[in-house]
Every structure is written in structure tokens, then in C-alpha cells.
py3Dmol code that shows the C-alpha trace and the ligand (Angstrom):
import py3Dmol

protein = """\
ATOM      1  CA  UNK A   1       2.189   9.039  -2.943  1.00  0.00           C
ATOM      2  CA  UNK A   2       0.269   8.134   0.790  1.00  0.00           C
ATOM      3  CA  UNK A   3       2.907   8.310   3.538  1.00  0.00           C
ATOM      4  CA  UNK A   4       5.352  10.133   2.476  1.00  0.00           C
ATOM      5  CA  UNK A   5       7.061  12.519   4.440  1.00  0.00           C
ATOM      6  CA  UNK A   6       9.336  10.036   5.934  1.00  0.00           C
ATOM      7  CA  UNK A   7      10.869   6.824   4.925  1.00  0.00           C
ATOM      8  CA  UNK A   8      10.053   4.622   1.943  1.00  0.00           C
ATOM      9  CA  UNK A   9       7.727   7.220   0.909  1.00  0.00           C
ATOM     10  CA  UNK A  10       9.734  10.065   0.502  1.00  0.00           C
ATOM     11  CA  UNK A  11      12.374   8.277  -0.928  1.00  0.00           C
ATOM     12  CA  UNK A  12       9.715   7.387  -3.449  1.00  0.00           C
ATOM     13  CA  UNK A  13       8.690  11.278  -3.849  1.00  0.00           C
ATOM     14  CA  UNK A  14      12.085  11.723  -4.582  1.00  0.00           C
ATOM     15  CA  UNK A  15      12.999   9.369  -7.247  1.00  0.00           C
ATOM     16  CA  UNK A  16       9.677  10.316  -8.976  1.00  0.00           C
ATOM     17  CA  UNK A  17      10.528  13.836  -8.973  1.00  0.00           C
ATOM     18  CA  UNK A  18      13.780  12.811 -10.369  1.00  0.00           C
ATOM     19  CA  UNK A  19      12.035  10.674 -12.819  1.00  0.00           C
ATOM     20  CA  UNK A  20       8.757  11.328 -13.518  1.00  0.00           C
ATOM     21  CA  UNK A  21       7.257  14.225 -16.156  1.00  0.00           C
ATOM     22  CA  UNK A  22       4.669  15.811 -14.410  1.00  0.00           C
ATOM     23  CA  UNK A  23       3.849  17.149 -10.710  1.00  0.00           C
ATOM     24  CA  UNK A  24       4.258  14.506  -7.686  1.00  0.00           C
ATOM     25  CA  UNK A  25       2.235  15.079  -4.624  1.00  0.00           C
ATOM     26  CA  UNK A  26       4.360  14.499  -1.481  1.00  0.00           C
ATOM     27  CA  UNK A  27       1.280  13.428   0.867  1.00  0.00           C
ATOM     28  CA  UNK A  28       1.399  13.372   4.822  1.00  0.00           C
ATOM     29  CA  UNK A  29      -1.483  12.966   7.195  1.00  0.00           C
ATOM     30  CA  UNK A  30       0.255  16.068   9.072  1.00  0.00           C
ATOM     31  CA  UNK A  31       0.824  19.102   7.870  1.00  0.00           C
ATOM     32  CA  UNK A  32       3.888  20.344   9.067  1.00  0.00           C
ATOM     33  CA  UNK A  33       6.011  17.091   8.607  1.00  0.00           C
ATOM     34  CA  UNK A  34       4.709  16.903   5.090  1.00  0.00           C
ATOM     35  CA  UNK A  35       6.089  20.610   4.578  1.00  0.00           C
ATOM     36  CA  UNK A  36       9.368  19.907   6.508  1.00  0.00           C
ATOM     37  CA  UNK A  37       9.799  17.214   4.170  1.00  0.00           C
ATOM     38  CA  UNK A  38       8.740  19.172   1.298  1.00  0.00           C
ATOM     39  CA  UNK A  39      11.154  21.923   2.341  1.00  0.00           C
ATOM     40  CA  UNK A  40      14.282  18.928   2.527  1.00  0.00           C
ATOM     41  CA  UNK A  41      13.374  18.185  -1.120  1.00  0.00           C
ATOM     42  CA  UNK A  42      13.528  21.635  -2.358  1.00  0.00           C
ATOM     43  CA  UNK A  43      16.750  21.526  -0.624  1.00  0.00           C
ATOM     44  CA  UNK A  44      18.072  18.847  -3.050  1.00  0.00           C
ATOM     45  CA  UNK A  45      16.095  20.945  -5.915  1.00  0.00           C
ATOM     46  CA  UNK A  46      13.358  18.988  -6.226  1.00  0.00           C
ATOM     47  CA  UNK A  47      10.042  20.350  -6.388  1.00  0.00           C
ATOM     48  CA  UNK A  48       7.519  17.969  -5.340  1.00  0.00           C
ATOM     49  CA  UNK A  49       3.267  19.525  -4.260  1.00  0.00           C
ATOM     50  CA  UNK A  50       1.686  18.615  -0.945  1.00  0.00           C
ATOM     51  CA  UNK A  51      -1.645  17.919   0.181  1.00  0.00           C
ATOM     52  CA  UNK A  52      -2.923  16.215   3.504  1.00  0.00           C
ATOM     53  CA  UNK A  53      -3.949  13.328   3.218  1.00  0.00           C
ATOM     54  CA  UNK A  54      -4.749  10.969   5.998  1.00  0.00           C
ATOM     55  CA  UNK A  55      -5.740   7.061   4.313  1.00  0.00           C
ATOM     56  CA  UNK A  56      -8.152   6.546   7.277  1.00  0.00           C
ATOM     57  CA  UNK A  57      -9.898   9.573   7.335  1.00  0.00           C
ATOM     58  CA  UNK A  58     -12.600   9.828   4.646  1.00  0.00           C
ATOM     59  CA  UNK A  59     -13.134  13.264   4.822  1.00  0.00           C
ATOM     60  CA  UNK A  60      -9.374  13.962   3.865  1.00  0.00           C
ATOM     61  CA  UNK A  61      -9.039  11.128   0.854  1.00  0.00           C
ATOM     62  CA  UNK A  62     -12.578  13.111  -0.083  1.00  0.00           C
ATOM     63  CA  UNK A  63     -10.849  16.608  -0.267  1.00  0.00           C
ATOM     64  CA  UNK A  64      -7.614  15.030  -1.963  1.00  0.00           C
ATOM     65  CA  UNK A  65      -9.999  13.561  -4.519  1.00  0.00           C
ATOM     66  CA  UNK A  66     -11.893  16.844  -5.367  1.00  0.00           C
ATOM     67  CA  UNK A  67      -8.442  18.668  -5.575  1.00  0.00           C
ATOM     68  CA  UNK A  68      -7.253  15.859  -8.190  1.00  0.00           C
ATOM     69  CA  UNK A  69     -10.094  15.807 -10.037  1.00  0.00           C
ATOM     70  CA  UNK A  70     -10.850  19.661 -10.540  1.00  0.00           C
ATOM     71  CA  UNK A  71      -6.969  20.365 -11.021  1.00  0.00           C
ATOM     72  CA  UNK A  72      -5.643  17.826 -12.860  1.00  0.00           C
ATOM     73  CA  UNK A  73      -9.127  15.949 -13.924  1.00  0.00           C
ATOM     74  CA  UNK A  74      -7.294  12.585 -13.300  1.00  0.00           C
ATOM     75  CA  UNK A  75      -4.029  10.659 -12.096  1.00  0.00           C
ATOM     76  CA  UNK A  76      -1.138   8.941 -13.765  1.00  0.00           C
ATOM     77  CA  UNK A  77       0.362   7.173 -10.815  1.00  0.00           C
ATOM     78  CA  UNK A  78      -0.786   6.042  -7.260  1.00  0.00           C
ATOM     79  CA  UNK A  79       1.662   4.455  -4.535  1.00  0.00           C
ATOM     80  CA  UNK A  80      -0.151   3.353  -1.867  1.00  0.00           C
ATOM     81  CA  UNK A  81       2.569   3.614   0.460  1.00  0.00           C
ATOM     82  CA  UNK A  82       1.477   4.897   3.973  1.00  0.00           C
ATOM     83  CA  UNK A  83       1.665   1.945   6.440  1.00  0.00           C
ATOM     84  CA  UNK A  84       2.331   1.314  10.447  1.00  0.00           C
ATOM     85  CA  UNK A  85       3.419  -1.468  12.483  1.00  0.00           C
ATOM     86  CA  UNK A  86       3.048  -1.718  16.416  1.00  0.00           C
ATOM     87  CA  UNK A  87       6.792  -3.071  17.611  1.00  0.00           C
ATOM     88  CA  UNK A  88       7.393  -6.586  18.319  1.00  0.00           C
ATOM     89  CA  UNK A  89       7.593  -5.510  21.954  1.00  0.00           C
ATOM     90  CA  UNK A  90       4.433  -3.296  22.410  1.00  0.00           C
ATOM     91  CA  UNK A  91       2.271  -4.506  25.546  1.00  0.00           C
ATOM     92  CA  UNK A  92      -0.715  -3.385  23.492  1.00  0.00           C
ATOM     93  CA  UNK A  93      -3.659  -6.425  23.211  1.00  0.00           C
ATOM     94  CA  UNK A  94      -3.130  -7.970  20.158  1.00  0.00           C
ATOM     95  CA  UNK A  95      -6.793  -7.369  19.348  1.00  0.00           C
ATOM     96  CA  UNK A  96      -6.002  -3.814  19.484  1.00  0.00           C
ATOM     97  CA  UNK A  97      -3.299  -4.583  17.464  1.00  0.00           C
ATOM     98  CA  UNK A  98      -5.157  -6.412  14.529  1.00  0.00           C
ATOM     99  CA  UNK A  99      -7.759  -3.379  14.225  1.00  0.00           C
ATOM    100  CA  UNK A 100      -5.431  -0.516  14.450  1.00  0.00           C
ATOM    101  CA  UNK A 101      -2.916  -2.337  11.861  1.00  0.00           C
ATOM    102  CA  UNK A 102      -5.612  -3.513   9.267  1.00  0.00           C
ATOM    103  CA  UNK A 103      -7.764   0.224  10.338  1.00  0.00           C
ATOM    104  CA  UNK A 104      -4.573   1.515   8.353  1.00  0.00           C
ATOM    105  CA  UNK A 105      -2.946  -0.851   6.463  1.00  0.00           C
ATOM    106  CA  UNK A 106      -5.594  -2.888   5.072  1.00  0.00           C
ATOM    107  CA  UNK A 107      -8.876  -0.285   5.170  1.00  0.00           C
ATOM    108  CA  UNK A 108      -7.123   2.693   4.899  1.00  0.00           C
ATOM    109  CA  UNK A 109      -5.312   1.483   1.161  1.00  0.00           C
ATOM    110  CA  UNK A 110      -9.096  -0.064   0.074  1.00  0.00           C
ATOM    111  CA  UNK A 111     -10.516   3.871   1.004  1.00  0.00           C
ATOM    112  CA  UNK A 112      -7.714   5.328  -0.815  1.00  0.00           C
ATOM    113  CA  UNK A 113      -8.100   2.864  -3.981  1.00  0.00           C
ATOM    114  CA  UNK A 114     -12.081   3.658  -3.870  1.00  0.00           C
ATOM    115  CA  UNK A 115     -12.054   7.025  -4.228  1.00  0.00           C
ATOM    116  CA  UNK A 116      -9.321   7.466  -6.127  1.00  0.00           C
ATOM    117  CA  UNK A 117      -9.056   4.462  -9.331  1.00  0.00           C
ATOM    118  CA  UNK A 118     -12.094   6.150 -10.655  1.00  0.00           C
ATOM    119  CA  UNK A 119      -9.674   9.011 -11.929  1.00  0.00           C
ATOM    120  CA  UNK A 120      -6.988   6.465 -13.172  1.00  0.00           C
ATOM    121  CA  UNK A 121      -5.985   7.459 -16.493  1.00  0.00           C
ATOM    122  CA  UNK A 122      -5.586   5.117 -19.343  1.00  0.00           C
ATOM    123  CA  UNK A 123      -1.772   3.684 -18.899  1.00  0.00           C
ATOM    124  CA  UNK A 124      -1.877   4.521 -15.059  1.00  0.00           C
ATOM    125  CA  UNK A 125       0.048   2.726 -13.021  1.00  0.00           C
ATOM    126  CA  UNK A 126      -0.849   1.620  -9.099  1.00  0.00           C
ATOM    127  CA  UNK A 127       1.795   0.262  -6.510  1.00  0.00           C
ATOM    128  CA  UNK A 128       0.155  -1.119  -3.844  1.00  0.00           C
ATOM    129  CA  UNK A 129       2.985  -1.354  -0.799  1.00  0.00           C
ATOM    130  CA  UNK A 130       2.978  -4.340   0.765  1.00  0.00           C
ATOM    131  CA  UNK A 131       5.304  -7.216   2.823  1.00  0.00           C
ATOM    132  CA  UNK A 132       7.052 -10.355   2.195  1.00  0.00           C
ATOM    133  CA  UNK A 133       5.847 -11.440   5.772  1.00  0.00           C
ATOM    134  CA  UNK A 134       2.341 -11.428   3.568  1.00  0.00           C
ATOM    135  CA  UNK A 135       3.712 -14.431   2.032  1.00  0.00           C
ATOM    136  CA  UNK A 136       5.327 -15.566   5.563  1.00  0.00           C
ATOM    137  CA  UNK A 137       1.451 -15.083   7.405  1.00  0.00           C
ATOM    138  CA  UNK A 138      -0.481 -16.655   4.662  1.00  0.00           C
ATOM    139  CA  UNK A 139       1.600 -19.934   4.869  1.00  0.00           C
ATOM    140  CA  UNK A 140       1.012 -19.767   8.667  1.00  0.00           C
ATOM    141  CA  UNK A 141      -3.389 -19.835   8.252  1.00  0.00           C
ATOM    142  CA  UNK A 142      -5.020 -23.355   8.254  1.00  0.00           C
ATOM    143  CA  UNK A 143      -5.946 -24.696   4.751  1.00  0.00           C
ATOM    144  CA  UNK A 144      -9.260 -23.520   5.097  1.00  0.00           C
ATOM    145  CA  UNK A 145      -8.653 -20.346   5.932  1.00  0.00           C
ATOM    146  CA  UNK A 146      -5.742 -20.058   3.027  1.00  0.00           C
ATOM    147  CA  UNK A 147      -8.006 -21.128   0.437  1.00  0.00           C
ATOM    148  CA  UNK A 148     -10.563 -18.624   1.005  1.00  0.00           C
ATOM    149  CA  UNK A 149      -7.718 -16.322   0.515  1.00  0.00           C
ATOM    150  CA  UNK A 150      -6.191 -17.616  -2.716  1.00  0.00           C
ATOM    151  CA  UNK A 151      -9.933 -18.255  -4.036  1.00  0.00           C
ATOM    152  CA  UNK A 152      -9.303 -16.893  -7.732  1.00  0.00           C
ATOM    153  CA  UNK A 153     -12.993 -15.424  -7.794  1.00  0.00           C
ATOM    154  CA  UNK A 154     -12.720 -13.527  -3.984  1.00  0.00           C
ATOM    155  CA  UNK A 155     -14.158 -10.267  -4.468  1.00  0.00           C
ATOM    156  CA  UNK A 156     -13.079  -7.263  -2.210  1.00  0.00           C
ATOM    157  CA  UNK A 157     -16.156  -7.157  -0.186  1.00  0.00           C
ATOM    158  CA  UNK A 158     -15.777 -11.383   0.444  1.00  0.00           C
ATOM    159  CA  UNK A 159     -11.662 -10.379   1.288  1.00  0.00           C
ATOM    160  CA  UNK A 160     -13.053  -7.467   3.500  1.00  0.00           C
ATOM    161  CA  UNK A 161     -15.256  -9.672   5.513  1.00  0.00           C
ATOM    162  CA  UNK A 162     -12.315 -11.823   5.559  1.00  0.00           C
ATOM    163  CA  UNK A 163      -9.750  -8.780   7.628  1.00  0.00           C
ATOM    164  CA  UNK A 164     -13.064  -8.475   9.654  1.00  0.00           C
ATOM    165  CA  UNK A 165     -13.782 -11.842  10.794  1.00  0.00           C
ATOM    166  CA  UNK A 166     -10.155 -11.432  11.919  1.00  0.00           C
ATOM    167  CA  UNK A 167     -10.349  -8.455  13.523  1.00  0.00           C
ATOM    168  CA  UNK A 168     -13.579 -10.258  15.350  1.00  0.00           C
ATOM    169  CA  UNK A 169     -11.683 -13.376  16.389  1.00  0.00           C
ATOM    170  CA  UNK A 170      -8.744 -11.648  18.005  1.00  0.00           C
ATOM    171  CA  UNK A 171     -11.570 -10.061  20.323  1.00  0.00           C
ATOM    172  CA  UNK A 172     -12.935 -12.806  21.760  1.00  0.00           C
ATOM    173  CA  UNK A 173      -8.919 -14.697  21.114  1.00  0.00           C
ATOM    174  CA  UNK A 174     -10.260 -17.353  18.719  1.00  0.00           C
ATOM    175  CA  UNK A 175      -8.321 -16.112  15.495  1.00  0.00           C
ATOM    176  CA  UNK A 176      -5.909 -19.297  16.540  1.00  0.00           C
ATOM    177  CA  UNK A 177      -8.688 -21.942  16.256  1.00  0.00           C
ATOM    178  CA  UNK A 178     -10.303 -20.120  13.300  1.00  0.00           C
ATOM    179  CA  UNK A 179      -6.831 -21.117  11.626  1.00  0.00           C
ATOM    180  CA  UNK A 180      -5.806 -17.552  11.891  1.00  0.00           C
ATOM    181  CA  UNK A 181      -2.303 -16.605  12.621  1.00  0.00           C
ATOM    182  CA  UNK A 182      -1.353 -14.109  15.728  1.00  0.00           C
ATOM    183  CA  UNK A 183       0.211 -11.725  13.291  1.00  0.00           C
ATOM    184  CA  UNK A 184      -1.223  -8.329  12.612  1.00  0.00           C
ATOM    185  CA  UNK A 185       0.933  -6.618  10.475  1.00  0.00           C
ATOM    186  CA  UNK A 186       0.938  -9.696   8.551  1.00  0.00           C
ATOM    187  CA  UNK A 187      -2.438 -10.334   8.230  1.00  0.00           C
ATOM    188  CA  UNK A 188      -3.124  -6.204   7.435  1.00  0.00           C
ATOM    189  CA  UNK A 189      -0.439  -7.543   4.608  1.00  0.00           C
ATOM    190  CA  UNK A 190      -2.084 -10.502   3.501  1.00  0.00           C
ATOM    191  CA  UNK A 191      -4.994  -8.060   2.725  1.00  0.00           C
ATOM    192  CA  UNK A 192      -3.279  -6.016   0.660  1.00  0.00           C
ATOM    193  CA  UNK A 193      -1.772  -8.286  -1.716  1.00  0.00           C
ATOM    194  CA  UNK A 194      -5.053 -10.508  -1.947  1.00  0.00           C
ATOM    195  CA  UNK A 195      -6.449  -7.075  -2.602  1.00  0.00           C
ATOM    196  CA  UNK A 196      -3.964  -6.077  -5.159  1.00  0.00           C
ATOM    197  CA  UNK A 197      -4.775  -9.504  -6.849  1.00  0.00           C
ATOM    198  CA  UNK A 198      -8.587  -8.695  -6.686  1.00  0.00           C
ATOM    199  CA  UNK A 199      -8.234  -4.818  -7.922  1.00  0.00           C
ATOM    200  CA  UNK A 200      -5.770  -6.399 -11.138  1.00  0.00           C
ATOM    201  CA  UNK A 201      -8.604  -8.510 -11.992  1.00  0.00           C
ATOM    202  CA  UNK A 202     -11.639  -5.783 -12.022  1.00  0.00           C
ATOM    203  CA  UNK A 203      -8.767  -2.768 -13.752  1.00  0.00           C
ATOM    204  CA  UNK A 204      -8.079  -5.906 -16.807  1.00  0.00           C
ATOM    205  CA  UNK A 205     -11.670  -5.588 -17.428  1.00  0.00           C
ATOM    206  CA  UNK A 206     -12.144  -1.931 -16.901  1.00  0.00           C
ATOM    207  CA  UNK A 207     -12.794  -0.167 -20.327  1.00  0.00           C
ATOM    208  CA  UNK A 208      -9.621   2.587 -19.727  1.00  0.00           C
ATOM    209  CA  UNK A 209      -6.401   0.979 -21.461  1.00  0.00           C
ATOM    210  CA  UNK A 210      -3.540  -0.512 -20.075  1.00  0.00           C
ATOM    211  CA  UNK A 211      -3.967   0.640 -16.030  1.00  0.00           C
ATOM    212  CA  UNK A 212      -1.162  -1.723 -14.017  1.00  0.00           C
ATOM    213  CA  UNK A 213      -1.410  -2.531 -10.228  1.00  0.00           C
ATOM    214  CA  UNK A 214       1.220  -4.442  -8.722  1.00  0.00           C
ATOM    215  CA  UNK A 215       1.889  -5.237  -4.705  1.00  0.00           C
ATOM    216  CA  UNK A 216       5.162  -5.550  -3.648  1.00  0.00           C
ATOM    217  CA  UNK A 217       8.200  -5.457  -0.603  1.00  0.00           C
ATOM    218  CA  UNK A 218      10.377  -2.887  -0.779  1.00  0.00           C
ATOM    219  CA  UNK A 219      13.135  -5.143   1.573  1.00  0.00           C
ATOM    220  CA  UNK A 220      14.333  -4.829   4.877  1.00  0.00           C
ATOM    221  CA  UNK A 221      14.793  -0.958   5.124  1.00  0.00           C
ATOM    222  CA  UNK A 222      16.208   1.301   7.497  1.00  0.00           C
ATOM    223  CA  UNK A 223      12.953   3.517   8.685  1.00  0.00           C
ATOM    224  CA  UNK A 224      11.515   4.489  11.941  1.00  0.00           C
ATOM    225  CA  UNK A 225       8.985   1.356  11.496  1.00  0.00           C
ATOM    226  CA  UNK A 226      11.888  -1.221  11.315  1.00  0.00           C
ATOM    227  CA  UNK A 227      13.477   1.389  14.621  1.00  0.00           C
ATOM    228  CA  UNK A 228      16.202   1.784  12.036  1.00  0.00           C
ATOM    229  CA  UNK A 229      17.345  -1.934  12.174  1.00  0.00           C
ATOM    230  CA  UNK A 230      16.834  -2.661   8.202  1.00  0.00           C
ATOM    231  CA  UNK A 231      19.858  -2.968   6.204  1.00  0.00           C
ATOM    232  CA  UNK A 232      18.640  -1.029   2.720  1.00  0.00           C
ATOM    233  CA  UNK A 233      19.061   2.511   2.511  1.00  0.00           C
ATOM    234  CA  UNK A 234      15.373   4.437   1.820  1.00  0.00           C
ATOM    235  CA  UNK A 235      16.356   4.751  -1.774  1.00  0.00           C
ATOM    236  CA  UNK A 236      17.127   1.182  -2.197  1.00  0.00           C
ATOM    237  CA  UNK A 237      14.123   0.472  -0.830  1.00  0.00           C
ATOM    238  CA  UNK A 238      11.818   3.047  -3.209  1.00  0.00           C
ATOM    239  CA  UNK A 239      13.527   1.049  -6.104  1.00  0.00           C
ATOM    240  CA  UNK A 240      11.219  -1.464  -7.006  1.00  0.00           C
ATOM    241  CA  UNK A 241       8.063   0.754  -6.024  1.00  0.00           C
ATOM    242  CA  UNK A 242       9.468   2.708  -8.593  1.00  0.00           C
ATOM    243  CA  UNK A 243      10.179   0.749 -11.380  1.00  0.00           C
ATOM    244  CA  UNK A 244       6.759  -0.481 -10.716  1.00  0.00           C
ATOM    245  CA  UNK A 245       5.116   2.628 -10.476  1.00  0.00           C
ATOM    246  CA  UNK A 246       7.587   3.905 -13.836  1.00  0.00           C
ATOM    247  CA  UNK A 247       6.120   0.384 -16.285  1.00  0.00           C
ATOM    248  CA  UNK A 248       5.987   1.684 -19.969  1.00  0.00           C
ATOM    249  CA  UNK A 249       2.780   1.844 -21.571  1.00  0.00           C
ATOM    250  CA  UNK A 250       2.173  -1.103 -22.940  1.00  0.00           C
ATOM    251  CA  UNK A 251       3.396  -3.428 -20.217  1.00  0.00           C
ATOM    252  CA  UNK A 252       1.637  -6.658 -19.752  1.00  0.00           C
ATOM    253  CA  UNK A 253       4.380  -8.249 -17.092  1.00  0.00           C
ATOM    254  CA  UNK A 254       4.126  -7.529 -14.135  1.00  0.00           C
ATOM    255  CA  UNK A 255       0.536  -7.068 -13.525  1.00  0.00           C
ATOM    256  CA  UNK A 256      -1.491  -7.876 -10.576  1.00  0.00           C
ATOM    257  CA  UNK A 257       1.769  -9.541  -9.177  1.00  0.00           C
ATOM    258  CA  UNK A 258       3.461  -9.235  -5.963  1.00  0.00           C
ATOM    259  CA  UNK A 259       7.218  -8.166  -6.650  1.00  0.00           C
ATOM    260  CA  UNK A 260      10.221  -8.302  -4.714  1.00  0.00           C
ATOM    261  CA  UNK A 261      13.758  -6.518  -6.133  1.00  0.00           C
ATOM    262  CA  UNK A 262      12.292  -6.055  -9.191  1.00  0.00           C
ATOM    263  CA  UNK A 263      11.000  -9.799  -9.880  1.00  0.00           C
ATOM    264  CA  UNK A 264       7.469 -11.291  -9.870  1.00  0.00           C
ATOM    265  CA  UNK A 265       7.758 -13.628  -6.415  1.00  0.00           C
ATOM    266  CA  UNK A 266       5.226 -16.165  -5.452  1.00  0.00           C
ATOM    267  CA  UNK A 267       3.197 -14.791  -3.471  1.00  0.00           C
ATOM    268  CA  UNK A 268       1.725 -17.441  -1.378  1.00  0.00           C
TER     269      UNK A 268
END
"""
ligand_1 = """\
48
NAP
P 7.719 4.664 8.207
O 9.085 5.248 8.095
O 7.128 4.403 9.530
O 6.745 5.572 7.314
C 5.380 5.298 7.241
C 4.688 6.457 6.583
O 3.283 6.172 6.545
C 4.850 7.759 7.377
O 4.920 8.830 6.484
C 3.568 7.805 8.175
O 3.190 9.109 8.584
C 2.616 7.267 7.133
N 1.304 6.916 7.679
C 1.009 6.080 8.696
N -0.316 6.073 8.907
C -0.862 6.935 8.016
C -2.165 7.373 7.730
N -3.227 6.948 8.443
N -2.368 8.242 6.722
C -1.333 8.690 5.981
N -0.057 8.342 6.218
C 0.172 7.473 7.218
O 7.638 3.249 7.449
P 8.387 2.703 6.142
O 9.337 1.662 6.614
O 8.852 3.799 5.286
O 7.163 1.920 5.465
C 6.542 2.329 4.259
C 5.729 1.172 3.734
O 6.594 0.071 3.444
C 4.693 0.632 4.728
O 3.513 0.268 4.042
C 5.376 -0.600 5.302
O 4.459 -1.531 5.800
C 6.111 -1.105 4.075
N 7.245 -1.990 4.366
C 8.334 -1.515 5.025
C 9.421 -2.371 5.249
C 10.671 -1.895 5.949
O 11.625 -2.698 6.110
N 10.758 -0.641 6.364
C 9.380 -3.700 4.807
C 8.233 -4.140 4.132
C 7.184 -3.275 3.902
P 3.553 9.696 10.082
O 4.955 10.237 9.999
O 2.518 10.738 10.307
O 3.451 8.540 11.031
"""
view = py3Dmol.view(width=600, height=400)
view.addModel(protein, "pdb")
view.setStyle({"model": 0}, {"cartoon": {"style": "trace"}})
view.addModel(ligand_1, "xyz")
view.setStyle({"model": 1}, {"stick": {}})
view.zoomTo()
view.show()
């Protein structure tokens, strides 16, 4: 679990702990909030792990990597999960805006996915975390822009050049007439469930069995990144990232969809 010693994510921790057979790793990019958080859990007797683990920070995914692979020597679940937003009112540039947001949400999930889908065990299941404003923002791109996104054969280093032109444009404030939206957290969004899309593809034809990634949006939730104005509790919004990252073995629907309360949504 990235991101999860607050919010979505720990209500996440929590439910797997509740439902899940095996350890869960509560992960936090700091230390002592990951603990604190730890320490609420074992409150409610649950007894999630930690490790740090910061998604934009190499080094770290690298040392939660080694740790997986020499204790456990692979992974049954990943819930990519750790996100930020700026607020709607923040004075920063938007062009500081679009690389900060898609630094995290966008780069920081494809470093996470990189290092660790090589240790995905047959039947694993990845929940990629994403937005409904994805589907909002992609609507909002010109034609050609959109169709470079829903190209069926995209691969993730075309869809990374993609986030990048972006991040370029808003620089020199020509993402509008490159038929790019002025919406950073959407667009970071956008490149996660394109990416989702991209990783289902390349896991169907990956010789380990039955592996299922699915994006989704959790709903409007009551967090710190919403400034506490969403209406779902952080347990109803860990419920479809949960049945998601809970599929049986065996499931073949959903996979590499983008899900909303528990149903496969259109996503674009
Ligand atoms: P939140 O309460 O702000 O929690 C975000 C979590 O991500 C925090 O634990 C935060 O850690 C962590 N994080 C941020 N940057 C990180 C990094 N570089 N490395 C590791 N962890 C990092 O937000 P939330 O509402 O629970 O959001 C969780 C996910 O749901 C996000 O991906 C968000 O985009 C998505 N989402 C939320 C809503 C909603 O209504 N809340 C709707 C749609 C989608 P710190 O405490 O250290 O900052």
C-alpha cells in the first residue's frame, strides 16, 4: 500500500488487515506518521508492517524492493495509492503545478510499478488509484491530443513522453493551443489510467498467471486532499480499491478497467 498513513490509504491498510491472509505493509514516505498510524491500527488490533517508502524517490522504492524480495521473495497485492493535489486556490504557477502533480502522481506510480511488477506473483492483483476527473480532463483535450491517448497500441514510454510534452507546454503556457487542458491533477490522472490500460495489456501477455490491474475512483472522500469537503467516509472510499485489490483467482472481469463503486465505468 503507497500512501498510507492517512486517508484512503489507511483505510485501505485497514480493511486488508481485516481481510487479507498474509502481512500488509502500511507504507509512508515519513517515518513517524507511518508509525503513528501504525500505532492507531494496533489500537483497533490490527497488525499491519511498515516500511518507508517515498514513490518519487528511487533510492527508497529501491530499498522497499530489496526488503520484498529477500523477505517475502515476491508480492500478492500492490495499491498504488499515494497521491497529492495542489488546492483549487494555490497561487502556485500552474507549470509548477503540472510537474509537481504528475512528479508524484503520474512518475512516481510508473517508478513504483517498475520496480516492483517484476515480483508480482501469479494471481497478484494491482490497484492503480486514480480519478473520475481523468475521465472529466480527457474529454476536455482536442481530438488530436485525445486520440494519442486512447491509441490502443500507446506504449508507456509514447504515454510518458505524452505527461512530458505537457509538463513542457505549461512552461512556455502553450498546453492550451497544444489541445491540452489547464488541469494538473487531471492530467497526472489521465496518466494513470492510460497507464493502467497500457500495464493490463503487457501483464495479459506476461508468462505469470492470472496478475489483474485495474484503475479506479474511490469517490468524493473526506481526506486532507479534498480539505475534508468529500462526503464518503475513508472506509467507503477504500471499498472499491479493495474489492479490486481482493478479485478471486481466476477473475477475468474487471481487468485493465477503470472502476467506479464497484462497476467497470467508461473511462473516456
Ligand atoms: P490524502 O489524505 O492527502 O493522502 C495522500 C497520501 O499519499 C498520504 O499518505 C501522503 O503522505 C501520500 N503521499 C503523497 N506523496 C507521496 C509520496 N511522494 N510518496 C509516498 N506517499 C505520498 O489523500 P486521499 O484523499 O486519501 O487520496 C488518496 C488517493 O486517492 C490519491 O491518489 C488521490 O488522488 C485519490 N483520490 C482521492 C479522492 C478524494 O475524494 N479524496 C478522489 C479521487 C481520487 P503524506 O502524509 O506524507 O503527505
Amino acid at each position: 500500500m503507497t500512501g498510507s498513513n492517512k486517508g484512503i490509504g489507511y483505510a485501505i491498510v485497514r480493511g486488508l488487515c481485516k481481510q487479507f491472509d498474509g502481512d500488509v505493509y502500511l507504507t509512508s514516505r515519513k517515518d513517524d506518521l507511518g508509525k503513528e498510524a501504525i500505532k492507531s491500527l494496533n489500537s483497533e488490533g490490527l497488525s499491519p508492517k511498515f516500511h518507508q517508502l517515498d514513490i518519487t524517490d528511487q533510492a527508497s522504492i529501491g530499498r522497499l524492493k530489496d526488503f520484498l524480495q529477500k523477505t517475502y521473495g515476491g508480492l500478492d497485492i500492490l495499491v498504488n495509492n499515494a497521491g497529492i493535489a495542489y488546492k483549487l486556490n494555490s497561487t502556485a504557477p500552474f507549470a509548477e503545478q503540472a510537474e509537481v502533480t504528475i512528479k508524484t502522481n503520474y512518475f512516481g506510480t510508473l517508478a513504483v510499478c517498475e520496480a516492483l511488477f517484476p515480483l508480482l506473483r501469479p494471481h497478484a492483483r494491482v490497484v492503480n488509484v486514480s480519478s473520475m476527473v481523468s475521465t472529466f480532463v480527457i474529454r476536455r483535450c482536442s481530438e488530436e491530443v485525445k486520440s494519442k491517448f486512447l491509441n490502443n497500441k500507446l506504449s508507456v514510454a509514447e504515454l510518458t513522453n505524452l505527461m512530458k510534452d505537457f509538463i513542457h507546454a505549461t512552461k512556455n503556457d502553450s498546453h492550451k493551443r497544444k489541445g491540452y487542458p489547464s488541469s494538473a491533477y487531471g492530467m497526472s490522472k489521465v496518466g494513470v489510467s492510460v497507464l493502467t490500460e497500457i500495464q493490463h495489456r503487457l501483464l495479459s501477455a506476461d508468462p505469470r498467471e492470472d496478475i489483474v490491474i485495474n484503475s479506479c475512483c474511490p469517490g468524493y472522500v473526506d481526506t486532507d486532499m479534498t480539505s475534508h469537503k468529500g462526503h464518503k467516509t475513508i472506509d467507503q472510499g477504500a471499498d472499491t480499491p479493495l474489492y479490486l485489490a481482493l478479485l478471486p483467482p481466476g477473475t477475468k472481469s474487471p481487468n485493465g478497467n477503470f472502476v467506479s463503486e464497484r462497476k467497470i465505468t467508461q473511462s473516456f
